[in-house]
C-alpha positions in Angstrom: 17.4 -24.2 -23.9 17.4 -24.8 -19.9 17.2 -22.1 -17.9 20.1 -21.1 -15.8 20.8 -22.2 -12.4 22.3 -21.3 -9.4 26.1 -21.7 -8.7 26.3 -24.4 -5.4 29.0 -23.2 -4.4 27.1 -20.1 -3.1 24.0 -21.3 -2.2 23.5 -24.8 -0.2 20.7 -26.5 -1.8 20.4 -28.7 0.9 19.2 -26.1 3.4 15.7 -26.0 1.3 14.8 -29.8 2.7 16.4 -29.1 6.1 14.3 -25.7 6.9 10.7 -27.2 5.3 11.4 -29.8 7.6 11.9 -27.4 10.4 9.2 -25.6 10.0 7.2 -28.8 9.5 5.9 -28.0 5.9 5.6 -30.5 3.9 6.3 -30.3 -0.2 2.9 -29.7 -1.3 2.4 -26.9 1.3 5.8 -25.3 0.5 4.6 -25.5 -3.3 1.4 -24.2 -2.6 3.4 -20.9 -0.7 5.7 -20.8 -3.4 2.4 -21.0 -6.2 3.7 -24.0 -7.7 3.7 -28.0 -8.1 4.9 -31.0 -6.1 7.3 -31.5 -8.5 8.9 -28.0 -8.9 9.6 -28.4 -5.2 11.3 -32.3 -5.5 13.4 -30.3 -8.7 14.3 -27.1 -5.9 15.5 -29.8 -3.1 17.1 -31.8 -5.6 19.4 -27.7 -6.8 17.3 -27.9 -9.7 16.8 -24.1 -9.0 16.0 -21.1 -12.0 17.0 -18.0 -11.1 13.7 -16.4 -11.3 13.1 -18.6 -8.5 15.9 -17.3 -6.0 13.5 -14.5 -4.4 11.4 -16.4 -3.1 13.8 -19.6 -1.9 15.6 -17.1 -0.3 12.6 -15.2 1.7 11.5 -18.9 2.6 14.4 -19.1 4.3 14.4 -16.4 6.1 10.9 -17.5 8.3 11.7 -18.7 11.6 8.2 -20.1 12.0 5.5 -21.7 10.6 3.1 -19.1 11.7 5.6 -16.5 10.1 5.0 -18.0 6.9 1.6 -17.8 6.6 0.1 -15.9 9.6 -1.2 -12.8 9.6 0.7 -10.1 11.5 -1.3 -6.9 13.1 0.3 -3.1 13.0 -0.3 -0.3 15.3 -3.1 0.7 13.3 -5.2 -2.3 13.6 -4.3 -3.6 10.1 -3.7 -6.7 9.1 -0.7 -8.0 7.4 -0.4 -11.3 5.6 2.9 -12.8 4.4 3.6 -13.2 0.2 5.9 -15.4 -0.6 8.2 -12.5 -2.4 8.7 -11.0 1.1 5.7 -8.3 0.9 2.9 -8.0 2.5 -0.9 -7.8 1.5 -3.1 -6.0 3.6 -6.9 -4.7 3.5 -7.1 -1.3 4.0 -10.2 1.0 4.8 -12.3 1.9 1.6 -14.6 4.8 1.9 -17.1 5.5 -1.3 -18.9 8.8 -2.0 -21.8 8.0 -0.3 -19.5 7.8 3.2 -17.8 10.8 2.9 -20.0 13.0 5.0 -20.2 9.5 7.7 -16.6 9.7 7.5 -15.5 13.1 7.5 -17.3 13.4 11.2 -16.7 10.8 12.7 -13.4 8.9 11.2 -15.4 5.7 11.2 -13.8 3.9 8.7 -16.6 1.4 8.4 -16.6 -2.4 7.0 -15.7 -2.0 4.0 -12.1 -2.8 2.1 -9.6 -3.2 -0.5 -6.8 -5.1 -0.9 -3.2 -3.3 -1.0 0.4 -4.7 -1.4 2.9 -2.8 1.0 6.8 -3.5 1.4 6.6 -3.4 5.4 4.8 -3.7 8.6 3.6 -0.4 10.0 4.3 2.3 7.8 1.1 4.3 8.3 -2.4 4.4 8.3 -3.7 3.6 4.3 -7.6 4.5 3.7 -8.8 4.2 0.5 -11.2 6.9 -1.3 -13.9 6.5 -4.1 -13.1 10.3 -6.0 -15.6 12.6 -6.1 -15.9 15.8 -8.7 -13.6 16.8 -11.3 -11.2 19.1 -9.3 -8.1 16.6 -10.1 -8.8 16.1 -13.4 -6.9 17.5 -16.4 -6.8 14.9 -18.7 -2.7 14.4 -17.5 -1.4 11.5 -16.7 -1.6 12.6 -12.5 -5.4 13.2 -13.0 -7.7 11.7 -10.2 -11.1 10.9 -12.1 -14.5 11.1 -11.1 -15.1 6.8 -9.9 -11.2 6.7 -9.3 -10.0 5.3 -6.1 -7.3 7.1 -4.3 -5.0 5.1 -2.1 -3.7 7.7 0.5 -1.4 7.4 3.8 -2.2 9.5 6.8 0.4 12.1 7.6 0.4 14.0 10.5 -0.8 17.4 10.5 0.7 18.7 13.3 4.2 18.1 12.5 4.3 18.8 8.5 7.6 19.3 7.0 7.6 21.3 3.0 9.0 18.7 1.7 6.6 15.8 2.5 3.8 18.4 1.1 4.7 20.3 -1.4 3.7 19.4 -4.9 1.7 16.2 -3.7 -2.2 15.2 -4.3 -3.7 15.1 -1.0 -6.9 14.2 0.6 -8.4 16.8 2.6 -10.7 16.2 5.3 -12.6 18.8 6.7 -15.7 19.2 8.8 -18.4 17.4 6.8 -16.7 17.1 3.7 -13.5 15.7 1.6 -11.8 17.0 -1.0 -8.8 16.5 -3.5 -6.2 19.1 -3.9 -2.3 19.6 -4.7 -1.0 21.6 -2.2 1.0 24.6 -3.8 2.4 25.9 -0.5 2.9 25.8 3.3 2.9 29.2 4.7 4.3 28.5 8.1 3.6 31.9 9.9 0.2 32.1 9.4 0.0 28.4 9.8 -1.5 27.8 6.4 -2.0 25.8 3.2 -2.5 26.9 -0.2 -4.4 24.3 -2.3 -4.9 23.9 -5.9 -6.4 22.1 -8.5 -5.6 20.0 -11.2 -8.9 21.1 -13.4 -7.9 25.1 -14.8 -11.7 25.9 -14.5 -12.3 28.7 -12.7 -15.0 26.9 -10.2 -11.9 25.1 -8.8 -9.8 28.7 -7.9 -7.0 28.4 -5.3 -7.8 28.5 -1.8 -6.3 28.4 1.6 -7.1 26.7 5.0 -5.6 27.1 8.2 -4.5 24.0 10.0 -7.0 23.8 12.4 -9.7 23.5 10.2 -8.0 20.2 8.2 -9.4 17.5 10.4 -7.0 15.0 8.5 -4.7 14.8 5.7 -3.9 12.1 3.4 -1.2 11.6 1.0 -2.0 9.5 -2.1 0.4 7.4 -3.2 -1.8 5.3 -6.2 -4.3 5.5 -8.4 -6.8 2.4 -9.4 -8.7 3.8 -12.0 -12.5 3.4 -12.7 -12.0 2.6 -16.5 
């Protein structure tokens, strides 16, 4: 059975040639964007066009520049963010293992090392990645953060937290010397405070509170890569 293609009268097939040209691609670079052969592009500019294929033919068209298509753009934060062909972007954010922490936690110096992260747009936030240490955000659920995970967080800015944003999350805590995992249960505004909890029900990881100005940072985490 062939696969079904696109109706011409809504889409010009024709403008697929006309923009490579433009941008002064030629097939086998267009095919190596789009992750395919030669010939699937001769089949595209010819309105031999699947579908599943649309996404893409229609981000490519979108580019105003050669450059756009493949260069690497840099955020407000110092990241750098390279064009995919489905319109995201892949960046490599700052990882920070165990051993770090205590490096980290005084001095915010991310260090050299990364990981690579897929984001819809171009500066959203500062992403750091952290290696999990202890079992605090571990109950065996579904939300647990293990020991060896890695935690992909966004910076939020403590100064000008809002319940919503907070409440109910898993958050990295940075404090003087030291990082930690916690949910935060709840934002006591007069006394300028947050409640934290754990995951784990054992009673070595009991509630506790922190004013604001002793949170150097917080980060949100927004995915889990898992160690197993």
């Amino acid at each position: 059975m062939s696969k079904e293609t696109i109706d011409y009268e809504t889409f010009d097939f024709k403008r697929i040639k006309q923009h490579r040209k433009f941008l002064g691609i030629t097939q086998d670079e267009l095919a190596e964007w789009l992750n395919a052969g030669r010939t699937t592009i001769i089949r595209y500019e010819k309105g031999r066009i699947p579908i599943e294929a649309m996404p893409k033919i229609t981000r490519f068209l979108d580019v105003k520049t050669k450059e756009e298509l493949y260069g690497v753009l840099v955020d407000d934060f110092g990241l750098e963010y390279k064009t995919l062909s489905n319109g995201e972007y892949q960046i490599s954010i700052p990882y920070i293992p165990i051993s770090s922490y205590q490096q980290y936690a005084n001095t915010f110096e991310l260090g050299d090392l990364q990981l690579g992260y897929v984001v819809d747009n171009i500066n959203t936030g500062l992403y750091v990645a952290f290696e999990v240490k202890g079992e605090a955000m571990d109950n065996g659920s579904r939300r647990s953060l293990t020991k060896g995970d890695i935690a992909i967080a966004k910076e939020l800015d403590k100064d000008n937290l809002q319940m919503d944003e907070i409440n109910g999350e898993i958050w990295v805590v940075i404090l003087e010397g030291d990082i930690l995992f916690r949910k935060v249960e709840k934002f006591v505004r007069k006394d300028n405070k947050i409640v934290f909890r754990a995951l784990n029900p054992s009673k070595e990881y009991a509630d506790f509170s922190l004013n604001l100005a002793e949170i150097k940072k917080l980060y949100r985490v927004i995915e889990r890569r898992t160690n197993f």
